[in-house]
C-alpha positions as CSV (number, residue, x, y, z in Angstrom):
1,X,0.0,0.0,0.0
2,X,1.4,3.4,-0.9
3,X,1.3,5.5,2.2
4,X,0.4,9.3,0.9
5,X,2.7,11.9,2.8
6,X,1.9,15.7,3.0
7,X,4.4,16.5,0.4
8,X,3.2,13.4,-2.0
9,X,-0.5,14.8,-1.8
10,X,0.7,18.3,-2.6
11,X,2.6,17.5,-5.3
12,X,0.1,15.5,-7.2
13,X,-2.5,18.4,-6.7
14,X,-0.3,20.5,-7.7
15,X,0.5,18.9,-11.0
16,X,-3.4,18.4,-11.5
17,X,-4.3,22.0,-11.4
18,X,-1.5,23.2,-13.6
19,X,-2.1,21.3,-16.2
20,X,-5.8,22.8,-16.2
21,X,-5.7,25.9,-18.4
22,X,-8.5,28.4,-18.6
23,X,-8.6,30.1,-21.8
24,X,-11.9,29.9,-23.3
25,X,-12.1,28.0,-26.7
26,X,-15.5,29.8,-27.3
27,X,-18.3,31.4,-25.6
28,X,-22.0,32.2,-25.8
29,X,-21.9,36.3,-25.2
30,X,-18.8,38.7,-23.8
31,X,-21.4,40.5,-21.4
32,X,-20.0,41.2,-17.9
33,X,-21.1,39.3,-15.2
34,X,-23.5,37.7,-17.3
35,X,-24.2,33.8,-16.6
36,X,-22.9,32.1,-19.8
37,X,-22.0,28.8,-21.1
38,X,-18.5,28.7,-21.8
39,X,-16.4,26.2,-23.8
40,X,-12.6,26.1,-22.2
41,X,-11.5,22.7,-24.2
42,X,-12.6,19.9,-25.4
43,X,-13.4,18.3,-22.2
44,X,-13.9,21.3,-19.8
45,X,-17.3,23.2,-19.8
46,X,-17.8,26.8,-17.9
47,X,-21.2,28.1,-16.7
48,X,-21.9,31.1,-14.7
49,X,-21.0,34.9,-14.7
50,X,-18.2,36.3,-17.8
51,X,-16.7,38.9,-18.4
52,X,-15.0,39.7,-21.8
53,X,-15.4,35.8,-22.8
54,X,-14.0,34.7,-19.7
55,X,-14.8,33.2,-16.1
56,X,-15.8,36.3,-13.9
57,X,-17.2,36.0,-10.7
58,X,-19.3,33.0,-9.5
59,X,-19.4,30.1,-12.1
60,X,-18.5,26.3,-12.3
61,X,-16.1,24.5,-14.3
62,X,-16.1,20.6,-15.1
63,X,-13.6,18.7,-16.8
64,X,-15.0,15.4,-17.6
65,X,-17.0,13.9,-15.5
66,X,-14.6,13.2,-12.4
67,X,-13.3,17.1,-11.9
68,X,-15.1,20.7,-10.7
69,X,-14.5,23.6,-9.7
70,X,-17.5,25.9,-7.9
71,X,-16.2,29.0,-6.7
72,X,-15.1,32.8,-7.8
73,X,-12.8,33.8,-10.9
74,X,-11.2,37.0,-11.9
75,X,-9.8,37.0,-15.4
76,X,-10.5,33.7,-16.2
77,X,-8.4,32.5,-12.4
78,X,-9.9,30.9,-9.7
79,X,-9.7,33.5,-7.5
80,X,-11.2,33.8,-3.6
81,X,-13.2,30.8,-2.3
82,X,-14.2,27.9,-3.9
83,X,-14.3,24.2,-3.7
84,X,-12.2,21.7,-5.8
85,X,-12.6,18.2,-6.3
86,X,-10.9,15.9,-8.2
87,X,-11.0,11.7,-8.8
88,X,-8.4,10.0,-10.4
89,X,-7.1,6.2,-10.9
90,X,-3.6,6.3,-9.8
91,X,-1.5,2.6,-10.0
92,X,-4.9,0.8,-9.5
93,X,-5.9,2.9,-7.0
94,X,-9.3,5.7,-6.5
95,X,-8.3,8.5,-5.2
96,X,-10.7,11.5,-4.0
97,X,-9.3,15.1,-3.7
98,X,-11.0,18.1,-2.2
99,X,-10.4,21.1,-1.6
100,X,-12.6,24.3,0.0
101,X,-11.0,26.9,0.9
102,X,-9.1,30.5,-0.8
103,X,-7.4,30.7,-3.8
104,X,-5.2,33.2,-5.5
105,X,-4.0,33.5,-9.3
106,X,-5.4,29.4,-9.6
107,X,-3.7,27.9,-6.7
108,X,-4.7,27.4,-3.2
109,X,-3.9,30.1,-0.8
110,X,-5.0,31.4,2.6
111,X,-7.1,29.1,4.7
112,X,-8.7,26.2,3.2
113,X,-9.6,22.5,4.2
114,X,-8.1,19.0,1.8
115,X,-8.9,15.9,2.3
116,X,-7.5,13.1,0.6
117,X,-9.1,9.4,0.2
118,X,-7.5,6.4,-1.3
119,X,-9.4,3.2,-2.4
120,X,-8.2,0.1,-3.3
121,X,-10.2,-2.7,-4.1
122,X,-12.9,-1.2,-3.0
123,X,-11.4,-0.3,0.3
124,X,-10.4,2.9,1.9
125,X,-6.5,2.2,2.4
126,X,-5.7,5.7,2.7
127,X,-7.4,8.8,4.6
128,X,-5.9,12.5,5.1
129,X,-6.7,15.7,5.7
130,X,-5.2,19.4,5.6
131,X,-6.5,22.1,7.5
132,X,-4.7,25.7,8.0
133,X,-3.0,27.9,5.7
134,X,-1.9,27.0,2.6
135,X,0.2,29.2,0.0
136,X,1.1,27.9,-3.3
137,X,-0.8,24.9,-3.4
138,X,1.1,23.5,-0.1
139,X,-0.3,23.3,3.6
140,X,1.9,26.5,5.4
141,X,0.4,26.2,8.4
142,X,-1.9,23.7,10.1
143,X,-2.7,20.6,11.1
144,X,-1.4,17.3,8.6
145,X,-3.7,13.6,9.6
146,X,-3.1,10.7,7.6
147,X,-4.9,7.1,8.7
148,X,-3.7,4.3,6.6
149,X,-3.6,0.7,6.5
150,X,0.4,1.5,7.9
151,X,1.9,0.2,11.2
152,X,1.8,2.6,12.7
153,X,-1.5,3.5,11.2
154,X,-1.4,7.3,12.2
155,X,0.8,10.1,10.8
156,X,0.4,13.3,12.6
157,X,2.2,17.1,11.6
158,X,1.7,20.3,13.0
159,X,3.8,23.6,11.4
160,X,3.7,27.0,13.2
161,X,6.1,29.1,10.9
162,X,9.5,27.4,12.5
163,X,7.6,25.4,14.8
164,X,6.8,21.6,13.7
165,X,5.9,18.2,15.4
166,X,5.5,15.1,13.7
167,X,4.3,12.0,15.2
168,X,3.6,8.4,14.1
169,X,1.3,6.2,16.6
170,X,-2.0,5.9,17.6
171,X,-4.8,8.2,17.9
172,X,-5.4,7.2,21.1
173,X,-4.2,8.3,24.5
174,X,-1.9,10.4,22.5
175,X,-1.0,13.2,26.2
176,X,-0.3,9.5,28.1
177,X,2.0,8.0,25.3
178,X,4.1,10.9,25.8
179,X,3.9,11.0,29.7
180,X,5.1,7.4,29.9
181,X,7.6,7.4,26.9
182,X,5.3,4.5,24.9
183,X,5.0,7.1,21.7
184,X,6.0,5.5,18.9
185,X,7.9,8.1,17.5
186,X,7.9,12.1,18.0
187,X,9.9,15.0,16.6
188,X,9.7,18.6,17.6
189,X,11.5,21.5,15.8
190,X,11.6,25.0,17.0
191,X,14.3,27.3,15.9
192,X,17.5,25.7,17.1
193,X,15.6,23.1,19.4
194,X,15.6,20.2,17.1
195,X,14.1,16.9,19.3
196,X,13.2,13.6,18.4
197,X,12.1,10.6,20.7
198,X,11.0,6.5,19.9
199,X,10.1,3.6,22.1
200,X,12.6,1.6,20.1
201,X,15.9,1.1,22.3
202,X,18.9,2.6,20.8
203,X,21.8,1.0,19.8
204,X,24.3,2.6,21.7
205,X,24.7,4.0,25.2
206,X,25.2,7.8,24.0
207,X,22.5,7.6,21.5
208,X,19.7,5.8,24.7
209,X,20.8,8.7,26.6
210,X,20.4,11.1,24.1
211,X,16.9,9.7,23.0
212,X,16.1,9.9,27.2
213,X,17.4,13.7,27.6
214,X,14.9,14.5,24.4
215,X,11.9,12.5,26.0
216,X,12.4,14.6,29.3
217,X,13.0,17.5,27.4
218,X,9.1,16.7,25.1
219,X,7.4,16.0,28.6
220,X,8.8,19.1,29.9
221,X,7.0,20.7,27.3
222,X,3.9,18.9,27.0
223,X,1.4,21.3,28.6
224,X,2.4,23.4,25.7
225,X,2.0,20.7,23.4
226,X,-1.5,19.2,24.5
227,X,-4.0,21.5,22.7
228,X,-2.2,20.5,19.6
229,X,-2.3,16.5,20.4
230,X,-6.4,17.5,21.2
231,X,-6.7,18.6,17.3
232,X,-4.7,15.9,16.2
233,X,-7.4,13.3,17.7
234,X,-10.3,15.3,16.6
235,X,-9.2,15.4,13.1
236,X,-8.2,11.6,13.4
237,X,-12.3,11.2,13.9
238,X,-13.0,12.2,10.6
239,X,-10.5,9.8,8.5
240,X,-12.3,6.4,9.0
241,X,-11.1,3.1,6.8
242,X,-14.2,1.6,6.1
């Protein structure tokens, strides 16, 4: 099973929406903020408001039948709010993209919602979702979940400009994991502090001791860190496997 990472996701959405250009091939009318049928290629259809032959203000656009857009445009760019979605075979797997949330100059920009489903076999082997800030079509800010059929079956990130925790585990008892040291694995990045801590034993002495200091050093902290490990479970609720 191919376990989708942050960075994986983003690039493939990425690559999705650039390759979508919207440059009318015809139109209906050039009246401004008119709601007009509008042809962009051969597969990709336009309806709602134009302005000089192209998508202005509120309108749809679908390519196919597996990909929309519903939101605002300005010059023929999505532009504002609006809600993507997007399902593709990939390597014999479904996969469901959406996105709701701000865009600027056709990417997605300021604060915004993705979630990211993978089927196989008619089984949801992968679930993720986004939440925060994102600027060029990548997650700035926010929360990163991803449930998959995995051991562990949980990836967790949290970025704060040069703030960032990552953890692997459960979404379970995720405050007493780190109170008794029985995370699976956790790594914390802020400025210069750079800490990382797993239940695995070391192989060395040094290394078992340094793996200790960073634990006490994560506990020390963890008040700080708890209303983060509370949104980390909550979004977990939403990304069932079934």
């Amino acid at each position: 099973m191919k376990k989708w990472t942050a960075l994986s996701l983003s690039v493939t959405l990425c690559a999705s929406l650039a390759a979508v250009s919207i440059v009318p091939a015809s139109s209906t009318a050039h009246a401004a903020a008119a709601k007009e049928s509008v042809k962009i290629s051969e597969n990709a259809q336009y309806f709602g408001e134009v302005k000089n032959g192209v998508p202005n203000g509120r309108g749809t656009i679908h390519w196919g039948d597996s990909k929309q857009f519903s939101g605002n445009f300005v010059n023929g760019k999505r532009e504002g709010n609006g809600k993507y979605i997007n399902e593709y075979v990939e390597e014999g797997q479904i996969h469901k993209v959406v996105y709701n949330g701000a865009w600027k100059q056709d990417k997605m920009e300021g604060k915004g919602t993705l979630t990211h489903k993978t089927i196989q076999d008619g089984e949801v082997v992968g679930n993720e979702i986004q939440i925060g800030t994102f600027k060029n079509g990548v997650l700035q800010n926010g929360y990163d979940v991803i449930h998959a059929l995995a051991d562990p079956d949980y990836s967790f990130t949290y970025k704060n400009g040069s703030e960032t925790l990552e953890m692997l585990g459960s979404n379970q008892g995720i405050k007493t994991s780190l109170k008794t040291g029985q995370i699976f694995s956790i790594k914390y990045r802020n400025g210069s502090i750079n800490k990382y801590y797993t239940l695995f034993p070391a192989d060395t002495r040094a290394e078992q001791r340094k793996l200790d200091a960073d634990l006490k050093y994560l506990q020390s902290i963890q008040k700080k860190l708890i209303p983060i490990f509370d949104e980390f479970e909550k979004l977990s609720k939403q990304l069932p496997l079934k």
